[in-house]
VOGU-3710 file (C-alpha; in Angstrom, 3 decimals, decimal comma):
1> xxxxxxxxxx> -4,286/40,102/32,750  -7,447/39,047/30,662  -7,884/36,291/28,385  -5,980/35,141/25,446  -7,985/33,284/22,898  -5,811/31,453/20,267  -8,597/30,476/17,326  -8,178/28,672/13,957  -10,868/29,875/11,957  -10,792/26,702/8,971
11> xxxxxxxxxx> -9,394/26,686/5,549  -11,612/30,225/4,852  -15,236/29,126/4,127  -17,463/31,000/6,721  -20,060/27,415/6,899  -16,118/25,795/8,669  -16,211/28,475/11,420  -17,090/26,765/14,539  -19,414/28,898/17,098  -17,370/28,806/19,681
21> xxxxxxxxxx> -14,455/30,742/17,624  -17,265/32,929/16,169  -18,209/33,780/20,065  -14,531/34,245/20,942  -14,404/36,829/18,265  -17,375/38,768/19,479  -15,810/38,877/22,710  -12,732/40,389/22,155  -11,727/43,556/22,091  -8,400/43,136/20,204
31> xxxxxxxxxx> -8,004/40,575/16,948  -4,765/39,689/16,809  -3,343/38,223/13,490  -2,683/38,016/9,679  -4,116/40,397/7,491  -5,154/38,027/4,760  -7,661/36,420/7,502  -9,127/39,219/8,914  -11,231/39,406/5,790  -13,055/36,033/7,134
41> xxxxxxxxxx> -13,945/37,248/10,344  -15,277/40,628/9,793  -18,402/40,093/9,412  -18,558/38,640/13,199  -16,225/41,586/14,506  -18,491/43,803/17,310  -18,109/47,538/16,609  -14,828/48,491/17,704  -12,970/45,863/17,930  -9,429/46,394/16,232
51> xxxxxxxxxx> -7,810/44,306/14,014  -4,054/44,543/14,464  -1,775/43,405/12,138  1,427/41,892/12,330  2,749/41,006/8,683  3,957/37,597/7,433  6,622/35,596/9,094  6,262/37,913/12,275  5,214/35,304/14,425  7,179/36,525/17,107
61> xxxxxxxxxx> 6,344/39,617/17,340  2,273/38,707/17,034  2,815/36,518/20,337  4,929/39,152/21,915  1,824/42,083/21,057  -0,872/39,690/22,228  0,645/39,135/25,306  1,382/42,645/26,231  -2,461/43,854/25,016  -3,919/41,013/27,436
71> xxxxxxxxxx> -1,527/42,495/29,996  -3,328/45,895/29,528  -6,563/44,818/30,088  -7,833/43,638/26,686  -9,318/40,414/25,707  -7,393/39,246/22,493  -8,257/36,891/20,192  -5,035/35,585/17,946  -5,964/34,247/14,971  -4,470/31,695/12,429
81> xxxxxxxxxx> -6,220/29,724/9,278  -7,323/26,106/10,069  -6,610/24,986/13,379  -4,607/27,064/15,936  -2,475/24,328/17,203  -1,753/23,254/13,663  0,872/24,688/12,585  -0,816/27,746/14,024  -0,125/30,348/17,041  -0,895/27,982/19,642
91> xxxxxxxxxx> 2,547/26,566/20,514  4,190/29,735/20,460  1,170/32,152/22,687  1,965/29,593/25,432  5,873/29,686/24,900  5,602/33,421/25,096  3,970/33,616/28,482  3,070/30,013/30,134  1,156/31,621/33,072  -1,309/33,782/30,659
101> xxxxxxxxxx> -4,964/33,049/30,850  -4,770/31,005/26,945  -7,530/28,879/26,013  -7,171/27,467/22,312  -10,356/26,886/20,450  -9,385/24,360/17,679  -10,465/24,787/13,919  -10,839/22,557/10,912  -7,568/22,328/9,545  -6,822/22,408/5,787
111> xxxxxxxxxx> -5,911/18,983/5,414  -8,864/18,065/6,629  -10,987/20,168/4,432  -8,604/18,784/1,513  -9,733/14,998/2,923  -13,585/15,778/3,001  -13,310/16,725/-1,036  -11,098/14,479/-1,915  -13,364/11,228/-0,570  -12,179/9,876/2,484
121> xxxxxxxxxx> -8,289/9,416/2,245  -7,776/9,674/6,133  -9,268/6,446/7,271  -6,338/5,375/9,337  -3,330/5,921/10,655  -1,799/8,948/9,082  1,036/11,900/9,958  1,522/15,662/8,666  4,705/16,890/7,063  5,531/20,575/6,361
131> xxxxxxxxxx> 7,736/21,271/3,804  9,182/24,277/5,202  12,719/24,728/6,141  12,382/28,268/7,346  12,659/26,699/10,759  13,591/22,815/10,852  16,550/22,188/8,932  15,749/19,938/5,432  18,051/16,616/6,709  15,454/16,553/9,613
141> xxxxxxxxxx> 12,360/17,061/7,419  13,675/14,005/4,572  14,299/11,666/7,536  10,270/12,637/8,520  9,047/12,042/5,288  11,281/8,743/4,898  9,694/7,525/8,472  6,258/8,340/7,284  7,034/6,525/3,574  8,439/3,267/5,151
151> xxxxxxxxxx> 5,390/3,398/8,209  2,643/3,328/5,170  1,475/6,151/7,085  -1,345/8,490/4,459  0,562/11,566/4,595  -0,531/15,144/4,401  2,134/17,832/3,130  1,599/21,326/3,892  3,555/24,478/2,302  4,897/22,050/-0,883
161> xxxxxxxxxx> 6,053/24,713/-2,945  6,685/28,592/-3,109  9,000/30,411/-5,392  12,147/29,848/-3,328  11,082/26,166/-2,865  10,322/24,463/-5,701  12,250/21,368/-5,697  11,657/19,642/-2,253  8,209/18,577/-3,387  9,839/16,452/-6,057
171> xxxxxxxxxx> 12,405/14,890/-3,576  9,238/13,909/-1,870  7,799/12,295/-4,541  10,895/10,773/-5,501  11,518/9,370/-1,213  7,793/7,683/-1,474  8,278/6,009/-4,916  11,195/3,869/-3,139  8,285/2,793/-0,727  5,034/3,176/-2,714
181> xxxxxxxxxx> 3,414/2,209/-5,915  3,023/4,324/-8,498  -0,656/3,275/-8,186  -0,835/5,164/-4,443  -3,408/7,516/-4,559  -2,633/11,375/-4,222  -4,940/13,919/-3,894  -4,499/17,934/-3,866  -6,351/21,064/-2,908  -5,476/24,261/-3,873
191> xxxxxxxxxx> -7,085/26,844/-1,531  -9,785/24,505/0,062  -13,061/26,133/1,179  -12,566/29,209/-0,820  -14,280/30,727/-4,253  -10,844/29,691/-5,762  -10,857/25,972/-4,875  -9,556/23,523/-6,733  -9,556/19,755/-6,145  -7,110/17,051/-8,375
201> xxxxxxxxxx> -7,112/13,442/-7,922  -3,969/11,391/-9,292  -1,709/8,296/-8,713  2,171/9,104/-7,191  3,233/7,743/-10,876  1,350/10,615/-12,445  2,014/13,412/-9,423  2,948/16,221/-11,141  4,724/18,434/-8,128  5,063/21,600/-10,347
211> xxxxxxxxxx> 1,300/22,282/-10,176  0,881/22,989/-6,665  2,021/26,119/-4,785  2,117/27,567/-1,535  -1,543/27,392/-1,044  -1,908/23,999/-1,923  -2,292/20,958/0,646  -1,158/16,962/-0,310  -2,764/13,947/0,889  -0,818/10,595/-0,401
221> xxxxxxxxxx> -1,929/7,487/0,048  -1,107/4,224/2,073  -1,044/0,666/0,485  -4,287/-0,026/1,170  -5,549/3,340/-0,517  -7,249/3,303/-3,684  -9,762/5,322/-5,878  -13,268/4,281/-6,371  -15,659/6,350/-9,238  -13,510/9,461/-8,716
231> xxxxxxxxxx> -13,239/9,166/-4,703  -10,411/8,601/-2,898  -10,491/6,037/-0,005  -8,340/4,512/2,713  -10,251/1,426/4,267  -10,099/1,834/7,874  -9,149/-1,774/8,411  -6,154/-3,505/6,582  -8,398/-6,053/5,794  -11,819/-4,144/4,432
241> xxxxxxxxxx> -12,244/-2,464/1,842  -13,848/-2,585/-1,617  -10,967/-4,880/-3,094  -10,249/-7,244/-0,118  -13,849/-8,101/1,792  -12,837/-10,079/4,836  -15,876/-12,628/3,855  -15,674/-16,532/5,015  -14,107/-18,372/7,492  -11,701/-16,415/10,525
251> xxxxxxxxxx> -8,895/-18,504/8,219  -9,814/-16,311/5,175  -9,812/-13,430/7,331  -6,155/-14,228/8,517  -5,132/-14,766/5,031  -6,734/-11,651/3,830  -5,295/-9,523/6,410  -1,372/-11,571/5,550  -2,256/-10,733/2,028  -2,380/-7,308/3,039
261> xxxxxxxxxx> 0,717/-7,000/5,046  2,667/-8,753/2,357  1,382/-6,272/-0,669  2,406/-3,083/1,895  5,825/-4,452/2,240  6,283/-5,179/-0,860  9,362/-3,808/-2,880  7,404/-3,858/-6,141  3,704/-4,209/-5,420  2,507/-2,951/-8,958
271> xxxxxxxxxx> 2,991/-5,896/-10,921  0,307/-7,996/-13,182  -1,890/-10,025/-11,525  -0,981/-13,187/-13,138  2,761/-12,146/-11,965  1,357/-10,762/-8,334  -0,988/-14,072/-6,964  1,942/-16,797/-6,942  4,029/-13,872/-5,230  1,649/-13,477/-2,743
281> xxxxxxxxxx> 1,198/-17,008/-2,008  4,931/-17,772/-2,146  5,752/-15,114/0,638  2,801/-16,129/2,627  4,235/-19,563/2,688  7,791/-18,585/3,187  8,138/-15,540/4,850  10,522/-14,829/2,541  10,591/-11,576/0,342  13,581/-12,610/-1,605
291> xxxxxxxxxx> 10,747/-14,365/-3,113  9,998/-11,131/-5,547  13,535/-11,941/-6,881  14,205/-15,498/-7,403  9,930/-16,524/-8,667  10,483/-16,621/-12,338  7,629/-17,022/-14,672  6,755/-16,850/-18,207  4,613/-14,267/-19,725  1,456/-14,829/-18,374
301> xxxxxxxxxx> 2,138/-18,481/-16,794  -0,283/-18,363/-13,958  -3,354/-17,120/-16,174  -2,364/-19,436/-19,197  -2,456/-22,115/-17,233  -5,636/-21,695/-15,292  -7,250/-20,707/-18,352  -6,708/-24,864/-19,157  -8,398/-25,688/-15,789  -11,445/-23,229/-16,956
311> xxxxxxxxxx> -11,673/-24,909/-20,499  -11,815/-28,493/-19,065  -8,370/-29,228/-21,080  -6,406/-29,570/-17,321  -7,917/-32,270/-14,743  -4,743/-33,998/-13,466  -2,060/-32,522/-11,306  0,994/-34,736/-10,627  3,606/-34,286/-8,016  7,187/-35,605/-7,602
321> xxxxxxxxxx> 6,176/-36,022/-3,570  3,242/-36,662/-0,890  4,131/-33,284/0,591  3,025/-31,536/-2,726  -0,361/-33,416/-2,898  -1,633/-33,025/0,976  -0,750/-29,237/0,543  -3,076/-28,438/-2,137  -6,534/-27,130/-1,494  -8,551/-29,961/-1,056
331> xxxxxxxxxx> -11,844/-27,475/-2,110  -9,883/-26,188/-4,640  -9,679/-29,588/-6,181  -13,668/-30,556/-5,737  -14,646/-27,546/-6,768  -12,221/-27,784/-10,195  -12,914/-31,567/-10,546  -9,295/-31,954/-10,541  -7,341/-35,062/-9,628  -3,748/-35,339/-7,994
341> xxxxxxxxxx> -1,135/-38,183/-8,447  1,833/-39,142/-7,025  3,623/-42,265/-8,017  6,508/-42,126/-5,446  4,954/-44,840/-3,281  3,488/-47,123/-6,267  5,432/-50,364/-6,340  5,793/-50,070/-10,064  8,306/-47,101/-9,760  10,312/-48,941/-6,833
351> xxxxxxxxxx> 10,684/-51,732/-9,407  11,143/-49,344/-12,174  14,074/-47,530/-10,324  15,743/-50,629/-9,575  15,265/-52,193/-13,063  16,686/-48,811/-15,173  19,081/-47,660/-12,144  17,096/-44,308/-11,961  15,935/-42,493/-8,987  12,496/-43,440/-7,471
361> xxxxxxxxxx> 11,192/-39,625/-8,650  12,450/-40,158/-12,498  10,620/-43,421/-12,296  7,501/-41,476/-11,205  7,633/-39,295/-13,937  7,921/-42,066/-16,702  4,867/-43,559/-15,195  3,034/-40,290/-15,117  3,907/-39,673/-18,429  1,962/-42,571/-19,970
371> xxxxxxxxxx> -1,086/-41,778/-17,921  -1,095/-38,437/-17,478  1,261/-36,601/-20,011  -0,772/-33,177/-20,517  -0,683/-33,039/-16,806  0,444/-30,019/-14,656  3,528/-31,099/-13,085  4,519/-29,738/-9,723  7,704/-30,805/-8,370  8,927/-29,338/-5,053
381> xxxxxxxxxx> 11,523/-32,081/-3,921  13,605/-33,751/-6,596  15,717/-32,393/-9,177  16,122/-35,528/-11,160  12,379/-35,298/-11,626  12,962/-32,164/-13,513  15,919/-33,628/-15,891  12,934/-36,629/-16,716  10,061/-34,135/-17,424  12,402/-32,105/-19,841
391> xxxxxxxxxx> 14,015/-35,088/-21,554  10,139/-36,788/-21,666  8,916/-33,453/-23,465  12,048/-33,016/-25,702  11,867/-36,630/-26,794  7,714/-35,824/-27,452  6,094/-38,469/-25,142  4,743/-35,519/-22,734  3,173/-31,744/-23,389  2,460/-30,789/-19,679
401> xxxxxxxxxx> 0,034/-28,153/-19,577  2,582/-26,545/-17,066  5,360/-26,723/-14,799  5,975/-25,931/-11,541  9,567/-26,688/-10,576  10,397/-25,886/-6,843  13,092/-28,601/-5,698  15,006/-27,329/-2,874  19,047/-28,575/-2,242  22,316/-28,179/-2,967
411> xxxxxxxxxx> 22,919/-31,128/-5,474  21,741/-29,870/-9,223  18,980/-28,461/-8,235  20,136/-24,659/-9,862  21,044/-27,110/-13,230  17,484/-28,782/-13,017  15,779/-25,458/-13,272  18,181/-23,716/-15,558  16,870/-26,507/-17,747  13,095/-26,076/-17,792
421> xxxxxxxxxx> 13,661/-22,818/-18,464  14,583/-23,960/-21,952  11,184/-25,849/-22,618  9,655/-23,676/-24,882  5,689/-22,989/-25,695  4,982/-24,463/-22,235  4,416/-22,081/-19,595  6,469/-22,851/-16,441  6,292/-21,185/-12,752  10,124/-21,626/-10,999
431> xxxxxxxxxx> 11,617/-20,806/-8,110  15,520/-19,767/-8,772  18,204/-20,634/-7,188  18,300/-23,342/-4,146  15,541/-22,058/-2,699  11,843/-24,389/-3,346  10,486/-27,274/-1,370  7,291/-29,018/-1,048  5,204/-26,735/0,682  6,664/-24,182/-2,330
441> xxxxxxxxxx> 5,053/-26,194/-5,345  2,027/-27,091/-3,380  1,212/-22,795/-2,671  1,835/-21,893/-6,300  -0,932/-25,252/-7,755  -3,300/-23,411/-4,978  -2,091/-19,960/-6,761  -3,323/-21,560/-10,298  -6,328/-23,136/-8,418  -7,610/-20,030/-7,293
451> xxxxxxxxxx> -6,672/-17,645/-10,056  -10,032/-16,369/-10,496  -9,727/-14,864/-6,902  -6,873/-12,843/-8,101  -9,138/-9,614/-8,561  -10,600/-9,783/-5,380  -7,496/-10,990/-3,007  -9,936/-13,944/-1,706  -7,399/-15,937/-0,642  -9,063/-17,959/1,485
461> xxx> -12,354/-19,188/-0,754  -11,159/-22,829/-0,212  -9,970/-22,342/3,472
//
């Protein structure tokens, strides 16, 4: 029995035929394949050599005829488009006779000639999904494309669409939106490598799934994807890229690279920056993704209120607790020229407290107010502090510049923010709900502080 060579000859252009399939095919006596290729190899074929054709979707049959030429003597080369073992003839040659004398030659596969003129979309880890049910039932191929959508795998999709298929494409589309921002790169290539090439570059918001067809492959995105002057590109490390340099200290690269994890995890990644950088922070510190539900804001809160730290109109922070003070960013601070305060310890608010029959943290804030009453206020402990802030500013003997209100408990804490919310003209940053705490208020001041980092994801500047 003589050789069997199993070839993928690329996407179609002649320059993506390697030499060693362009040798197999002067060897052989018999070419074994679909007609539609044959036109790419003839100009390689040695006198005599016959082409044999098998039609489309005859598979079987092409394995079965390969085998039994071999068997008479004849050195066949089977061929498929892109690479053999791809989709291809590979798998099934070597199911049809195990024993045969099969080497497989690999080719350049269409998805990767789709990746090369697209940018560089493949840069890490990534899977293949064929929309084709002809032979693996459609429940089997949505739990594949599910796996790959939740794994922030980029994802290549061959055979999206033909006439009798025209609506699994969308399903697809519809499956990664649960996962994936509408801002996720996608890139397709209608018959790559050939005179009729075409190459599209879009976002999975804008992925039109009626313009492809059966010759047409799809490379979608992961988090991390993104397109740069009409290139598409998937840094090969979470934590590279054009957007997130891992620059500074091995703290800012940790951050960086939590950053990262966070915004691919993400139920709702695509939201304003000013909305997005006290998220990020607030899951870092907690852990906690319910975060994207319960961190309320006004319009434009986090960039309204750094905009008074760039204008010179904010230079005093003042917390209900210690805990809120030690946790923001000491460089921050220097850098900003910003002071923090904290009257909790001062004897005058002891005495205060004791005098009016307040808490100690209501006592603070009547202090701070007569120092300090354009302040931001931060307060990630006490709930009565809240009640004095609002009744200070309704009564007109403080304007913060901002709130933060994070208390944490069981004991009006839900009341105390329900009634910030109703300060009006003063843009506030709260955590709904129980949920807050020190370490809460402190990460969203360090989200204000570092607001112009936003763009670039540099969380970790004042590491």
């Amino acid at each position: 029995m003589k050789r069997i060579f199993v070839v993928g000859i690329g996407p179609g252009s002649p320059e993506d035929i390697t030499p060693a399939v362009l040798e197999a095919v002067r060897q052989s006596d018999v070419i074994v394949g679909y007609k539609y290729y044959f036109r790419f190899i003839e100009p390689y074929l040695t006198p005599g050599t016959a082409c044999i054709d098998s039609g489309m979707r005859q598979e079987r049959q092409r394995a079965e005829e390969a085998v039994a030429l071999a068997k008479e003597g004849k050195t066949v080369c089977v061929i498929s488009s892109g690479d053999a073992g791809i989709y291809g003839m590979a798998p099934l040659i070597l199911e049809t006779e195990p024993a045969a004398d099969v080497q497989v030659l690999p080719g350049i596969s269409a998805f990767q000639k789709a990746a090369s003129l697209l940018g560089a979309p493949l840069g890490h880890d990534m899977c293949i999904i064929s929309l084709s049910d002809l032979m693996t039932p459609w429940q089997l191929i949505e739990k594949r494309i599910q796996a790959a959508a939740v794994a922030d795998f980029v994802t290549a999709v061959y055979n999206p669409k033909s006439q009798g298929r025209y609506w699994q494409l969308h399903r697809l589309r519809e499956l990664f939106l649960q996962q994936r921002s509408g801002t996720t790169p996608v890139g397709y290539v209608r018959q790559a490598g050939r005179p009729e090439q075409e190459v599209k570059l879009t976002t999975l918001a804008d992925f039109d799934p009626e313009d492809t067809d059966m010759f047409t492959i799809v490379l979608i995105g992961n988090s991390q994807s993104f397109i740069s002057h009409g290139k598409f590109i998937t840094p090969r490390g979470y934590y590279a890229g054009a957007t997130l340099p891992a620059e500074g200290s091995p703290g800012c690269a940790i951050m960086s690279q939590s950053f990262r994890t966070i915004l691919s995890e993400m139920k709702r990644p695509d939201v304003p920056a000013w909305r997005l950088w006290p998220l990020l922070h607030a899951i870092h510190t907690t852990v906690d993704f319910g975060m994207e539900d319960c961190l309320w804001m006004d319009e434009r809160a986090t960039e309204i209120i750094y905009n008074k730290v760039k204008d010179g109109t904010l230079r005093h922070i003042v917390t209900d607790v210690t805990m809120v003070a030690s946790g923001i960013r000491k460089g921050a601070l220097e850098r900003l020229g910003i002071e923090v305060h904290c009257y909790i310890s001062d004897p005058q608010a002891q005495e205060m407290a004791q005098q009016k029959g307040i808490t100690r943290s209501q006592a603070c804030m009547l202090l701070a107010a007569e120092e300090y009453p354009q302040a931001l206020y931060a307060v990630g402990n006490a709930p009565t502090a809240l009640f004095e802030i609002c009744d200070l500013t309704r009564k007109g003997k403080m304007r913060p510049a901002g709130i933060i209100a994070a208390p944490v408990g069981f004991v009006h804490v839900c009341e105390s923010k329900h009634a910030v919310k109703t300060l009006t003209g003063i843009p506030k940053i709260i955590v709904e709900g129980r949920k807050g705490g020190s370490n809460l208020a402190a990460t969203l001041c360090n989200a204000i502080l570092t607001y112009d980092d936003a763009k670039q994801l540099r969380p970790g500047r004042d590491l």
